[in-house]
mmCIF file of the N, C-alpha and C atoms, coordinates in Angstrom:
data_MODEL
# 
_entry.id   MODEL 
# 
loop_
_atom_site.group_PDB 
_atom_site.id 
_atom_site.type_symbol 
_atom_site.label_atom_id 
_atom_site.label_alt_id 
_atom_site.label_comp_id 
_atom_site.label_asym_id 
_atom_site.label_entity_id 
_atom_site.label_seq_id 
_atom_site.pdbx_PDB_ins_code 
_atom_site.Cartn_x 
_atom_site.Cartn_y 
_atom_site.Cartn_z 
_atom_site.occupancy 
_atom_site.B_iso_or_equiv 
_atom_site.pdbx_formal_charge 
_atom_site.auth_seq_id 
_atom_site.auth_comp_id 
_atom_site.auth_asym_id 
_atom_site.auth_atom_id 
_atom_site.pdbx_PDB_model_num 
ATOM 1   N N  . UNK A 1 1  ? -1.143  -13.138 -4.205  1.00 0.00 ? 1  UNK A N  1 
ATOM 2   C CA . UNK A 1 1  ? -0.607  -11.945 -3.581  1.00 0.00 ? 1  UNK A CA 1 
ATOM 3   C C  . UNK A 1 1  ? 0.282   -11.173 -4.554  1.00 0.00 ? 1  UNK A C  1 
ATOM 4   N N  . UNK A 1 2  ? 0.909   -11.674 -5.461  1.00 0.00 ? 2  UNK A N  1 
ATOM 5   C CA . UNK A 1 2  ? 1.993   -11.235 -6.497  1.00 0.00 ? 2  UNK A CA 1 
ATOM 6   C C  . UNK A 1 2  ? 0.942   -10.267 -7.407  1.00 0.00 ? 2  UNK A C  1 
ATOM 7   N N  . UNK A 1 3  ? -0.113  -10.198 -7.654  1.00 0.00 ? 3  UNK A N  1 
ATOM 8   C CA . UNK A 1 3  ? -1.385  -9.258  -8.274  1.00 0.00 ? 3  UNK A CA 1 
ATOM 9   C C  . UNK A 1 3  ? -1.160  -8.107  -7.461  1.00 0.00 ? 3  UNK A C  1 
ATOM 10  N N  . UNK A 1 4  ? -1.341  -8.447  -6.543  1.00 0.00 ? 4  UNK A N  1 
ATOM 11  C CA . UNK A 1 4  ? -1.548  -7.359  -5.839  1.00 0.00 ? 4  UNK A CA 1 
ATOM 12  C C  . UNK A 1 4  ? -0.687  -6.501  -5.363  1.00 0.00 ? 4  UNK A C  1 
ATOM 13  N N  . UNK A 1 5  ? 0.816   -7.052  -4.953  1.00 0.00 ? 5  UNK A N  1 
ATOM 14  C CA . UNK A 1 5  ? 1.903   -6.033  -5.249  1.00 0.00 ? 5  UNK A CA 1 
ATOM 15  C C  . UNK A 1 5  ? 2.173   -5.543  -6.731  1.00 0.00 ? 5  UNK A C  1 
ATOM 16  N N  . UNK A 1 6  ? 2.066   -6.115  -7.630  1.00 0.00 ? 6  UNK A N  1 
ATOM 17  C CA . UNK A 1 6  ? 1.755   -5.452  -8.816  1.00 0.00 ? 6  UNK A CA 1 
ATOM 18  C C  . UNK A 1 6  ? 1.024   -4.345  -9.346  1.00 0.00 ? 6  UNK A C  1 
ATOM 19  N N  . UNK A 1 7  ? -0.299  -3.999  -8.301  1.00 0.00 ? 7  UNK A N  1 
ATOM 20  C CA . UNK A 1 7  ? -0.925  -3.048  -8.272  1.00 0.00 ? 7  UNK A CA 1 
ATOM 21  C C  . UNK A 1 7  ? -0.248  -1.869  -7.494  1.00 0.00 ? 7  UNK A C  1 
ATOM 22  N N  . UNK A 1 8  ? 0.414   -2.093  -6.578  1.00 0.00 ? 8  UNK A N  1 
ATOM 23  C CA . UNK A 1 8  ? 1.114   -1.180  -5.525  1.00 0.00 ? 8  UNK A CA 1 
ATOM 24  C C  . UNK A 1 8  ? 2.293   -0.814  -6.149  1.00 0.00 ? 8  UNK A C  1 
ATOM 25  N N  . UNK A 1 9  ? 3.053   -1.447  -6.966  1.00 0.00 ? 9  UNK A N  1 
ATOM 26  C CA . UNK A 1 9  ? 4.065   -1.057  -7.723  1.00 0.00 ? 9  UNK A CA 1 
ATOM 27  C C  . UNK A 1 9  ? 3.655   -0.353  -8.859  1.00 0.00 ? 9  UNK A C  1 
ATOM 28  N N  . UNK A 1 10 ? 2.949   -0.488  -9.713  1.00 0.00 ? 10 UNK A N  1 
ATOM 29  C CA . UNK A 1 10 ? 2.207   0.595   -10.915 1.00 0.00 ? 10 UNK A CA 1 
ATOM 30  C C  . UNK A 1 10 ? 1.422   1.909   -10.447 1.00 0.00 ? 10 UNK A C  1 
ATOM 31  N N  . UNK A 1 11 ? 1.353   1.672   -8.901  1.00 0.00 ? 11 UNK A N  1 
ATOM 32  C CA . UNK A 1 11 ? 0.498   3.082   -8.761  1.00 0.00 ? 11 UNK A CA 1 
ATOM 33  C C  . UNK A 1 11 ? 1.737   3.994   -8.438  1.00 0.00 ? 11 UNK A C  1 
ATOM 34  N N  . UNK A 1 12 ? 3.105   3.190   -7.060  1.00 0.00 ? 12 UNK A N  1 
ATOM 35  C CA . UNK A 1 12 ? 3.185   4.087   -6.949  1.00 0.00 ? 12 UNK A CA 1 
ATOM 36  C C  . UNK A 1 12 ? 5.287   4.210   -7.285  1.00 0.00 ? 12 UNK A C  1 
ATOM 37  N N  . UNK A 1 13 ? 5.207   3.043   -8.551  1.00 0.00 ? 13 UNK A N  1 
ATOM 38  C CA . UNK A 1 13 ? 6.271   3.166   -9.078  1.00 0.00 ? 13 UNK A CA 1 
ATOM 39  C C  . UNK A 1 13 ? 7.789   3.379   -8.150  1.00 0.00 ? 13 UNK A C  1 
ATOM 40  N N  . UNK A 1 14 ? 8.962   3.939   -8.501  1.00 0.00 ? 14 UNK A N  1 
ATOM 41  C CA . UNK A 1 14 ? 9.419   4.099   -7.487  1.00 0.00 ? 14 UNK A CA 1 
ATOM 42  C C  . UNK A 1 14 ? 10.128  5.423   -6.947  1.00 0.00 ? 14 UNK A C  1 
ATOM 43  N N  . UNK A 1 15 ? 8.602   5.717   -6.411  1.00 0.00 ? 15 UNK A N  1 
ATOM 44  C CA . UNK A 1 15 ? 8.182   7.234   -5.750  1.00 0.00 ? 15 UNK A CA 1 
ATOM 45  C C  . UNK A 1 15 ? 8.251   7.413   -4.487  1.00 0.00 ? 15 UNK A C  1 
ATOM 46  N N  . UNK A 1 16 ? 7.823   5.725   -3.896  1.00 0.00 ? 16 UNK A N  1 
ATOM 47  C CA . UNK A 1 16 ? 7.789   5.713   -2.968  1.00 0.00 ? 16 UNK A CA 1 
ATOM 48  C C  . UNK A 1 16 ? 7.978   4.330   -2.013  1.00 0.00 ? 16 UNK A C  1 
ATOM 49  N N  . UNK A 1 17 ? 8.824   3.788   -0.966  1.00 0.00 ? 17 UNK A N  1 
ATOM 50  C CA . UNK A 1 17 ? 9.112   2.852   -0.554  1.00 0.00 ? 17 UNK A CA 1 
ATOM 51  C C  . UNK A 1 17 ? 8.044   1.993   -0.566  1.00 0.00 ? 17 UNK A C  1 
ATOM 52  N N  . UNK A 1 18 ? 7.155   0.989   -0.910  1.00 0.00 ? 18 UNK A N  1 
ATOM 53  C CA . UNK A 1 18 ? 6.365   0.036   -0.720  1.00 0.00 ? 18 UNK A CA 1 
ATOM 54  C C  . UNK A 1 18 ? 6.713   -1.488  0.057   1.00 0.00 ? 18 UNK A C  1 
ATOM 55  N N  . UNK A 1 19 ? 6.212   -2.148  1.217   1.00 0.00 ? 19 UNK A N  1 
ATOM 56  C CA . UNK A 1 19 ? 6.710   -2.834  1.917   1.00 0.00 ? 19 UNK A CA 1 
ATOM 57  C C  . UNK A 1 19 ? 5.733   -3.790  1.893   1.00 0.00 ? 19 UNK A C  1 
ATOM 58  N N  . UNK A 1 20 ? 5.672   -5.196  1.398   1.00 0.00 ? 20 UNK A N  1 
ATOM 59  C CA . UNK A 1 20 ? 4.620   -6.247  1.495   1.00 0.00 ? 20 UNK A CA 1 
ATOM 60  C C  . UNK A 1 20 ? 5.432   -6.974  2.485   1.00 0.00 ? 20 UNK A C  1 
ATOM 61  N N  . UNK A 1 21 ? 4.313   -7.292  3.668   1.00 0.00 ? 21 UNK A N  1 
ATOM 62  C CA . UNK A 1 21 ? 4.972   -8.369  4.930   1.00 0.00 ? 21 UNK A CA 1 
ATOM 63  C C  . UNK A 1 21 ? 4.419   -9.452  4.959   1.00 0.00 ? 21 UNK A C  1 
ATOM 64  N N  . UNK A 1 22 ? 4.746   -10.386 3.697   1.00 0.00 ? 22 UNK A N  1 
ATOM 65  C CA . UNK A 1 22 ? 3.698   -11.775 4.571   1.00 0.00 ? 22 UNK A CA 1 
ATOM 66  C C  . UNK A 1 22 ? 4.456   -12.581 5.807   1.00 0.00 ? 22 UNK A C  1 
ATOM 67  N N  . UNK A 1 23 ? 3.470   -12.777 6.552   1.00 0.00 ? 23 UNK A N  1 
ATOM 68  C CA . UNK A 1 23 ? 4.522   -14.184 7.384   1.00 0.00 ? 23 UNK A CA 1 
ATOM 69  C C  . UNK A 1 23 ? 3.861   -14.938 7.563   1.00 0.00 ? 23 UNK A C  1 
ATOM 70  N N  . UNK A 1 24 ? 4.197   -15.753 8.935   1.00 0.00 ? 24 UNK A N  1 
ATOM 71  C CA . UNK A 1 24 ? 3.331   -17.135 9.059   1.00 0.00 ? 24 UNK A CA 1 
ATOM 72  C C  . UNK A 1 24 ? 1.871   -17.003 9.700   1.00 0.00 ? 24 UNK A C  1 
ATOM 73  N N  . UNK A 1 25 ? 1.089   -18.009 9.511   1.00 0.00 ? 25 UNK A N  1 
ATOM 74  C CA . UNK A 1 25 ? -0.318  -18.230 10.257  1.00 0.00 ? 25 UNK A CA 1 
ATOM 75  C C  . UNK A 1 25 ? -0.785  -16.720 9.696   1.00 0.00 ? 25 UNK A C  1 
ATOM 76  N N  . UNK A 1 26 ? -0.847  -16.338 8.607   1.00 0.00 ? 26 UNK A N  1 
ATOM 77  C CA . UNK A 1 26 ? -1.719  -15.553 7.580   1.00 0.00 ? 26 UNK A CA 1 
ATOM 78  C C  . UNK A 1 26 ? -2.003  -14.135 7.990   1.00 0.00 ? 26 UNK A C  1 
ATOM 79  N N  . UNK A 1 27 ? -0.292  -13.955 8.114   1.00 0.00 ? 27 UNK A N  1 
ATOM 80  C CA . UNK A 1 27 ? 0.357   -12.586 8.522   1.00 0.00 ? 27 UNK A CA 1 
ATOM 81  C C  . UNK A 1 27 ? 0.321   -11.617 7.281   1.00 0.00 ? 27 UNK A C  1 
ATOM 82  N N  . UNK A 1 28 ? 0.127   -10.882 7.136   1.00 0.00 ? 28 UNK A N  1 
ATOM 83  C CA . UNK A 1 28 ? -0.200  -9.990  5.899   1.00 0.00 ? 28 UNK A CA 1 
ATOM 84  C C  . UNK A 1 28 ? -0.038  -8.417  6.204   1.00 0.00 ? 28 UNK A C  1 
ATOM 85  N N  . UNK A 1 29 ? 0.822   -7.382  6.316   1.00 0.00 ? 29 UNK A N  1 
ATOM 86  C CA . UNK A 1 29 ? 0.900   -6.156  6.428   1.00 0.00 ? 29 UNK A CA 1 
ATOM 87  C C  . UNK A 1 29 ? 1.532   -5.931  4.875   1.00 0.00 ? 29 UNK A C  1 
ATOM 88  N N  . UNK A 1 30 ? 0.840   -4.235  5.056   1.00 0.00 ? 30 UNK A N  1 
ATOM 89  C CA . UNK A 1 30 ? 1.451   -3.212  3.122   1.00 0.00 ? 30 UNK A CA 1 
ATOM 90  C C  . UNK A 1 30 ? 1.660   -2.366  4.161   1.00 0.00 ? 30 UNK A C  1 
ATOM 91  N N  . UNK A 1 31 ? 3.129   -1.548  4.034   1.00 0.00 ? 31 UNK A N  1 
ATOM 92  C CA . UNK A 1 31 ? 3.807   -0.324  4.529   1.00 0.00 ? 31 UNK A CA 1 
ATOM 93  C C  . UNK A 1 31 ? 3.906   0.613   3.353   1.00 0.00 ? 31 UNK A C  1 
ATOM 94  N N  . UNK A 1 32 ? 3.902   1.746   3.231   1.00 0.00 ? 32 UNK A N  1 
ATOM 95  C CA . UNK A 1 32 ? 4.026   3.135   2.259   1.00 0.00 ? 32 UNK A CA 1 
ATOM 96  C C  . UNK A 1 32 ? 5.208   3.901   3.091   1.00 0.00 ? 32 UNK A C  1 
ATOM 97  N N  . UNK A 1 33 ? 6.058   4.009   3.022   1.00 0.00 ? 33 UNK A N  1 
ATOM 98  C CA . UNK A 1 33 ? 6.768   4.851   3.082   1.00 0.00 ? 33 UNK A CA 1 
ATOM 99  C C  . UNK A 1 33 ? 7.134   4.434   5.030   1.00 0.00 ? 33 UNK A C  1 
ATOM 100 N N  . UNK A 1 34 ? 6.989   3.374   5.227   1.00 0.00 ? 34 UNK A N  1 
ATOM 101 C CA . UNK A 1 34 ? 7.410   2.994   6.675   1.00 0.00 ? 34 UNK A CA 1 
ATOM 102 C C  . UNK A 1 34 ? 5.684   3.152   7.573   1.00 0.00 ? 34 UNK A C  1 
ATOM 103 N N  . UNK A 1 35 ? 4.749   3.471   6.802   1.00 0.00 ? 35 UNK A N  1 
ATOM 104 C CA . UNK A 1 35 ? 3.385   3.939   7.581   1.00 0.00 ? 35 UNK A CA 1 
ATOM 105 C C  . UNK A 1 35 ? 2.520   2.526   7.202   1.00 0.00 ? 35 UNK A C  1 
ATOM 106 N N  . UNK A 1 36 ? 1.962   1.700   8.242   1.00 0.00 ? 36 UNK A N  1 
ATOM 107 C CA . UNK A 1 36 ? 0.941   0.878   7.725   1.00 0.00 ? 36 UNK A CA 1 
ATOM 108 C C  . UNK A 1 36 ? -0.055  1.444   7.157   1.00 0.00 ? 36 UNK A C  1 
ATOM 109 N N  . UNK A 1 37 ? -0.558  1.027   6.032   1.00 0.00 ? 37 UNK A N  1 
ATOM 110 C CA . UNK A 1 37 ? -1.494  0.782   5.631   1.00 0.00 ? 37 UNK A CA 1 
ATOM 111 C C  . UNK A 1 37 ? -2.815  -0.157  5.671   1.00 0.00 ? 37 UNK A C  1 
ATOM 112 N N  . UNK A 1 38 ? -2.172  -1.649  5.659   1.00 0.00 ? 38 UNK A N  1 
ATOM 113 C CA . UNK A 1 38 ? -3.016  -2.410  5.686   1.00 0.00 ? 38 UNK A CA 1 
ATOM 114 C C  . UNK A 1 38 ? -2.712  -3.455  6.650   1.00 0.00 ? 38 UNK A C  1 
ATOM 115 N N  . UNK A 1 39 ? -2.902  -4.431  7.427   1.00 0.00 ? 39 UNK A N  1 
ATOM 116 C CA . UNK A 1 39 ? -3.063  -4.975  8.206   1.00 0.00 ? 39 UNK A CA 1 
ATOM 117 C C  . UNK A 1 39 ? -4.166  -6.352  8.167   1.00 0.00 ? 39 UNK A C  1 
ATOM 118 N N  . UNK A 1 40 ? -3.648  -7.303  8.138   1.00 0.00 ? 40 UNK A N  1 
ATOM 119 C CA . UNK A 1 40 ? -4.744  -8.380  7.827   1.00 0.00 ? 40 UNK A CA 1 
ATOM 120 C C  . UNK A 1 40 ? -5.445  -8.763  8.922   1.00 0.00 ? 40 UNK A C  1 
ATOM 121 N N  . UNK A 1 41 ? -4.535  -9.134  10.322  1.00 0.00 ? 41 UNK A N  1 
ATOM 122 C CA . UNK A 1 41 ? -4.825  -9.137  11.475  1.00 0.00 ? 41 UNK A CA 1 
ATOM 123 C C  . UNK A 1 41 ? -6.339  -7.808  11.782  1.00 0.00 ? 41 UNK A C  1 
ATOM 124 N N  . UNK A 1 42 ? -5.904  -7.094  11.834  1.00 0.00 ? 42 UNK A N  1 
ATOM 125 C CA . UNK A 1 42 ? -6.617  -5.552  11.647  1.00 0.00 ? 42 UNK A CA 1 
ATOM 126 C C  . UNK A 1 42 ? -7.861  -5.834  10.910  1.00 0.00 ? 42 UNK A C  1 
ATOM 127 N N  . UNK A 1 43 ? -7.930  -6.430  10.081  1.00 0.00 ? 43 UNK A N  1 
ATOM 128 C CA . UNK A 1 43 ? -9.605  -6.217  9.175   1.00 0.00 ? 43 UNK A CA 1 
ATOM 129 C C  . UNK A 1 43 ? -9.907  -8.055  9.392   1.00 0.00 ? 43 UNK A C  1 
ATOM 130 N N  . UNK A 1 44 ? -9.779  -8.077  10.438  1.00 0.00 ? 44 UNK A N  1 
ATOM 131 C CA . UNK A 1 44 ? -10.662 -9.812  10.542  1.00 0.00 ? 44 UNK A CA 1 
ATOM 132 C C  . UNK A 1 44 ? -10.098 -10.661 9.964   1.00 0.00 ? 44 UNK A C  1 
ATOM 133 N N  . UNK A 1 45 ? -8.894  -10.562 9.512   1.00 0.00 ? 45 UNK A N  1 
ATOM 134 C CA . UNK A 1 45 ? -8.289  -12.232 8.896   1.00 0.00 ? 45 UNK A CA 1 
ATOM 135 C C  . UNK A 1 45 ? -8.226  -12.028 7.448   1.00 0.00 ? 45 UNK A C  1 
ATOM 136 N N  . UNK A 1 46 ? -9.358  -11.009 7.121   1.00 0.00 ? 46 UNK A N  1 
ATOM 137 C CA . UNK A 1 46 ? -9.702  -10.827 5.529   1.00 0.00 ? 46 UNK A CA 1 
ATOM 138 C C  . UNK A 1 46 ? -8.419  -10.472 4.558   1.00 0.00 ? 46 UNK A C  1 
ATOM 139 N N  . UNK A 1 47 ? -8.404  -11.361 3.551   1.00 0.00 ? 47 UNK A N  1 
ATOM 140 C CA . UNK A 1 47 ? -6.733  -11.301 2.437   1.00 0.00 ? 47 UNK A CA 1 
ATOM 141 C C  . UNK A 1 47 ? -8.258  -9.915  1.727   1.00 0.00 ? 47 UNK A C  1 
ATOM 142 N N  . UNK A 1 48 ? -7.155  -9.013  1.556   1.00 0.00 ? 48 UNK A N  1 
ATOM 143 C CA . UNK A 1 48 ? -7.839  -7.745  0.157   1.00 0.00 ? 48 UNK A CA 1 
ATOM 144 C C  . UNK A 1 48 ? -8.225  -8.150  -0.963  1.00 0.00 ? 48 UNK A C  1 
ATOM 145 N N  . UNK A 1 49 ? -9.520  -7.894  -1.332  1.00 0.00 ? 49 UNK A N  1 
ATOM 146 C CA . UNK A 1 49 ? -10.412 -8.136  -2.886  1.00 0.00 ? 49 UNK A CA 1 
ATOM 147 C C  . UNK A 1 49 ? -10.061 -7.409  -2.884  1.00 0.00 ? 49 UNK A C  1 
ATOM 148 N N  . UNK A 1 50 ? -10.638 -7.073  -4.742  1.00 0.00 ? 50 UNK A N  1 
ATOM 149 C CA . UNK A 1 50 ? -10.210 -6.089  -5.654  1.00 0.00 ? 50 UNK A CA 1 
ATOM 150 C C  . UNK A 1 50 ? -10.487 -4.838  -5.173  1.00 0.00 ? 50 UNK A C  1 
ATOM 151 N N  . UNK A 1 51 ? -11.785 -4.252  -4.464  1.00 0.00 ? 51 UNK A N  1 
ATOM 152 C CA . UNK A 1 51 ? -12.306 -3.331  -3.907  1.00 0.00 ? 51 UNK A CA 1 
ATOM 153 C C  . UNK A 1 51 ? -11.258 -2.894  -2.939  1.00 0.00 ? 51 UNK A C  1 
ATOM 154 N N  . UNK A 1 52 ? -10.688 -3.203  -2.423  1.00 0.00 ? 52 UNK A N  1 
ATOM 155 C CA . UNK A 1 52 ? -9.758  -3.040  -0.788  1.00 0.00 ? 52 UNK A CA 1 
ATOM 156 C C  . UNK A 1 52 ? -8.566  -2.763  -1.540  1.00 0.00 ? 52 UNK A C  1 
ATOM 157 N N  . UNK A 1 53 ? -8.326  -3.149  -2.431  1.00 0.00 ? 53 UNK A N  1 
ATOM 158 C CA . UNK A 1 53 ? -6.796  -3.139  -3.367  1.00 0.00 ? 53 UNK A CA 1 
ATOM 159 C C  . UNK A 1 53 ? -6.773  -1.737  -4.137  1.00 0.00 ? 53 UNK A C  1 
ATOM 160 N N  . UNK A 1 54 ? -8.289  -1.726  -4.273  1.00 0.00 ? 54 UNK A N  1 
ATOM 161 C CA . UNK A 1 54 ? -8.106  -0.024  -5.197  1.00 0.00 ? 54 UNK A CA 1 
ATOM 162 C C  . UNK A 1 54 ? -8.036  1.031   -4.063  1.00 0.00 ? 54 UNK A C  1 
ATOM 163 N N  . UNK A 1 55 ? -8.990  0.741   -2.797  1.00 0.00 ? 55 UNK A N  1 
ATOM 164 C CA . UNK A 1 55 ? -8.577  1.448   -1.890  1.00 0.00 ? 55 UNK A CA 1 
ATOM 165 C C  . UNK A 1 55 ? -6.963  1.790   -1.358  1.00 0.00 ? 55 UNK A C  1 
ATOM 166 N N  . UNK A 1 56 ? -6.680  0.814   -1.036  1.00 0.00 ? 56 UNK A N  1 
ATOM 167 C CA . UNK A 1 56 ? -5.121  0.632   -0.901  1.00 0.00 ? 56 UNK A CA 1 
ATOM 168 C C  . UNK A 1 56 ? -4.359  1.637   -1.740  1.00 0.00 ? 56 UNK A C  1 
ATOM 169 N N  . UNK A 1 57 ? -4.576  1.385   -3.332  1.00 0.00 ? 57 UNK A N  1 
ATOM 170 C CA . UNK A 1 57 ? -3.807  2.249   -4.506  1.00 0.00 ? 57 UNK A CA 1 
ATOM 171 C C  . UNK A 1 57 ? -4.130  3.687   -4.367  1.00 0.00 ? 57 UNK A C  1 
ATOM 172 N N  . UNK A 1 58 ? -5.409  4.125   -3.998  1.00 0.00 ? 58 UNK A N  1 
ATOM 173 C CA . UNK A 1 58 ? -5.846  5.419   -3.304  1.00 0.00 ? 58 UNK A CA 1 
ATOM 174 C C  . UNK A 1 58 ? -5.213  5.931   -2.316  1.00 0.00 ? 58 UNK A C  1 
ATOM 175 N N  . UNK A 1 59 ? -4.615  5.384   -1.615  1.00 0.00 ? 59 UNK A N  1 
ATOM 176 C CA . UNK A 1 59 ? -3.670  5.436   -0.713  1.00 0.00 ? 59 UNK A CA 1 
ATOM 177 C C  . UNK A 1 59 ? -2.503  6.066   -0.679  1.00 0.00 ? 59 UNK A C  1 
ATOM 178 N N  . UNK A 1 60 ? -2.179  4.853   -1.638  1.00 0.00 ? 60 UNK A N  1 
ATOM 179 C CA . UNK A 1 60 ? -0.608  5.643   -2.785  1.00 0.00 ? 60 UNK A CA 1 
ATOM 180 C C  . UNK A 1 60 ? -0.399  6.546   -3.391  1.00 0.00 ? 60 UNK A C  1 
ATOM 181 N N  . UNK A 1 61 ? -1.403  6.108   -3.976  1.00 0.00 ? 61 UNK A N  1 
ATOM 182 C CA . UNK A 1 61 ? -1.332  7.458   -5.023  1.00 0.00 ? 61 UNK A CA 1 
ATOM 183 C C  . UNK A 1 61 ? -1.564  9.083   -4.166  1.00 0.00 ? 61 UNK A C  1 
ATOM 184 N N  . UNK A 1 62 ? -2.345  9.061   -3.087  1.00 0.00 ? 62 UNK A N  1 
ATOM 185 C CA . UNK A 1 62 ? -2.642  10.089  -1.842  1.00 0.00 ? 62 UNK A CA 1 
ATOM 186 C C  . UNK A 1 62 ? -1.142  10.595  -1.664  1.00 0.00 ? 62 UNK A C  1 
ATOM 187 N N  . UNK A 1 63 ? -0.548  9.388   -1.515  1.00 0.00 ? 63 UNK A N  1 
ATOM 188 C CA . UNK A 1 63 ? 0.597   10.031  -0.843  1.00 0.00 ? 63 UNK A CA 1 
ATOM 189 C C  . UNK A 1 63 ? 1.595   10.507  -2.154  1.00 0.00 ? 63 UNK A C  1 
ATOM 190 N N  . UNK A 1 64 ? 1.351   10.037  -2.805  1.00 0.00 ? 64 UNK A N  1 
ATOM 191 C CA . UNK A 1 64 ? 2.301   10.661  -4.028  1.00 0.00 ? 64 UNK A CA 1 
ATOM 192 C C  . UNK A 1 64 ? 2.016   12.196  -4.321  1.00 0.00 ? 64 UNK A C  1 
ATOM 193 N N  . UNK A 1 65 ? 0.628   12.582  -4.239  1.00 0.00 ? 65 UNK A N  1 
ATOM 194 C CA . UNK A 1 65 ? 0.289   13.809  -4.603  1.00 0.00 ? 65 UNK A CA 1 
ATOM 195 C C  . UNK A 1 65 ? 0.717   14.549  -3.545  1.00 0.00 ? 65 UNK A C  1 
ATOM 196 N N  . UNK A 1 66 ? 0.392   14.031  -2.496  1.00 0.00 ? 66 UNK A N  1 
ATOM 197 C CA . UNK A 1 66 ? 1.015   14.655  -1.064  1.00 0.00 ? 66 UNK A CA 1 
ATOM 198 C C  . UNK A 1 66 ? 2.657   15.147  -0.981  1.00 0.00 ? 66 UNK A C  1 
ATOM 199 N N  . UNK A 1 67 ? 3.602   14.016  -1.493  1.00 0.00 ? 67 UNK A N  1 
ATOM 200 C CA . UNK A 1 67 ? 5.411   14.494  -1.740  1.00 0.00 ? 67 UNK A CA 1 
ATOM 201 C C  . UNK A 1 67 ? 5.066   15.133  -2.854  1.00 0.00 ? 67 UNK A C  1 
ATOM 202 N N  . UNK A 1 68 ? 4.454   15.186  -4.484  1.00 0.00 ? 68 UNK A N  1 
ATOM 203 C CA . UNK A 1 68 ? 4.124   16.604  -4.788  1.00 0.00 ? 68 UNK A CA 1 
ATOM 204 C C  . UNK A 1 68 ? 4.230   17.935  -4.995  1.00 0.00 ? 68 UNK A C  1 
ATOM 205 N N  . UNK A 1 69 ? 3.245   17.870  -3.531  1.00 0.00 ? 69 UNK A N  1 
ATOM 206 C CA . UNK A 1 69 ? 2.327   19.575  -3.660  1.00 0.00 ? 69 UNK A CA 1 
ATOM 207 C C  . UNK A 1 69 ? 3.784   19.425  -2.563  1.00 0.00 ? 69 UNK A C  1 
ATOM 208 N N  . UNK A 1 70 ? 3.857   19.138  -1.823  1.00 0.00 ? 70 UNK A N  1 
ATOM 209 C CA . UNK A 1 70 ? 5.577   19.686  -0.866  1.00 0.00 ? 70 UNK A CA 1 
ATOM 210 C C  . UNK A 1 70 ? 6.516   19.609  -1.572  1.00 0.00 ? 70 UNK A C  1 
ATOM 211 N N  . UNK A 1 71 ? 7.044   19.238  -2.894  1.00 0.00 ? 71 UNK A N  1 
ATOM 212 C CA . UNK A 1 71 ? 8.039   19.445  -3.456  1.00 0.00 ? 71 UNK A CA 1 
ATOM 213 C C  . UNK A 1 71 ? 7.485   21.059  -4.257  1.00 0.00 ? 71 UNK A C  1 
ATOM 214 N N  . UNK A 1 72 ? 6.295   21.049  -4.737  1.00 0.00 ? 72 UNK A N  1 
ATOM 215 C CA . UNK A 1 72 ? 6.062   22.067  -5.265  1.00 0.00 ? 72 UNK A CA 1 
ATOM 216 C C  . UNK A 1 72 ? 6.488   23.008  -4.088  1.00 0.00 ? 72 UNK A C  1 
ATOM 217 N N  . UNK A 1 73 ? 5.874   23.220  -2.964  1.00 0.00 ? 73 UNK A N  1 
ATOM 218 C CA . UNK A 1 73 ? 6.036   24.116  -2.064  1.00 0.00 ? 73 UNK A CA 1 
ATOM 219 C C  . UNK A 1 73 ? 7.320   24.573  -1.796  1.00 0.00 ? 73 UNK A C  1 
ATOM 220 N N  . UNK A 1 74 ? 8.291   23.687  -2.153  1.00 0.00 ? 74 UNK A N  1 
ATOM 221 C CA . UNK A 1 74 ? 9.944   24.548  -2.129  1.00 0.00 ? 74 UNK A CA 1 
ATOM 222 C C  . UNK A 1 74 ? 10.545  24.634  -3.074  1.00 0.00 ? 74 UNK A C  1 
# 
C-alpha cells in the first residue's frame, strides 16, 4: 500500500489534501480533498492494480487542473 500512496503523493504533491484510510477486515478508502475517491468495499473487495492506481492519479491530477483554471479565473 506504501507504493501506492507514493503515487498519490507525486501526482498531487502538496496541492492538495490526500487521505489513505486503511482499517480493519480490508477497509481501504483514498479521499482528495475530503471527496472519496476510492472505496474498496465499493469495487468488490478489490486492493487497486497498477491500472486503477493510474486511474486514481487521473483523478488528482483532474482536480489539480480544476483549483488551477479557478485560481486562474480570479
Amino acid at each position: 500500500m506504501a507504493w501506492m500512496v507514493n503515487e498519490f503523493v507525486a501526482e498531487g504533491g502538496s496541492e492538495v489534501s490526500i487521505e489513505v484510510k486503511p482499517g480493519v477486515g480490508g477497509v481501504l478508502q483514498v479521499f482528495v480533498d475530503g471527496d472519496k475517491i476510492y472505496d474498496k468495499k465499493e469495487e468488490d473487495g478489490q486492493t487497486p492494480h497498477l491500472n486503477r492506481v493510474k486511474e486514481l492519479r487521473a483523478i488528482i491530477r483532474d482536480r489539480l487542473n480544476s483549483l488551477a483554471a479557478a485560481a486562474d479565473d480570479n
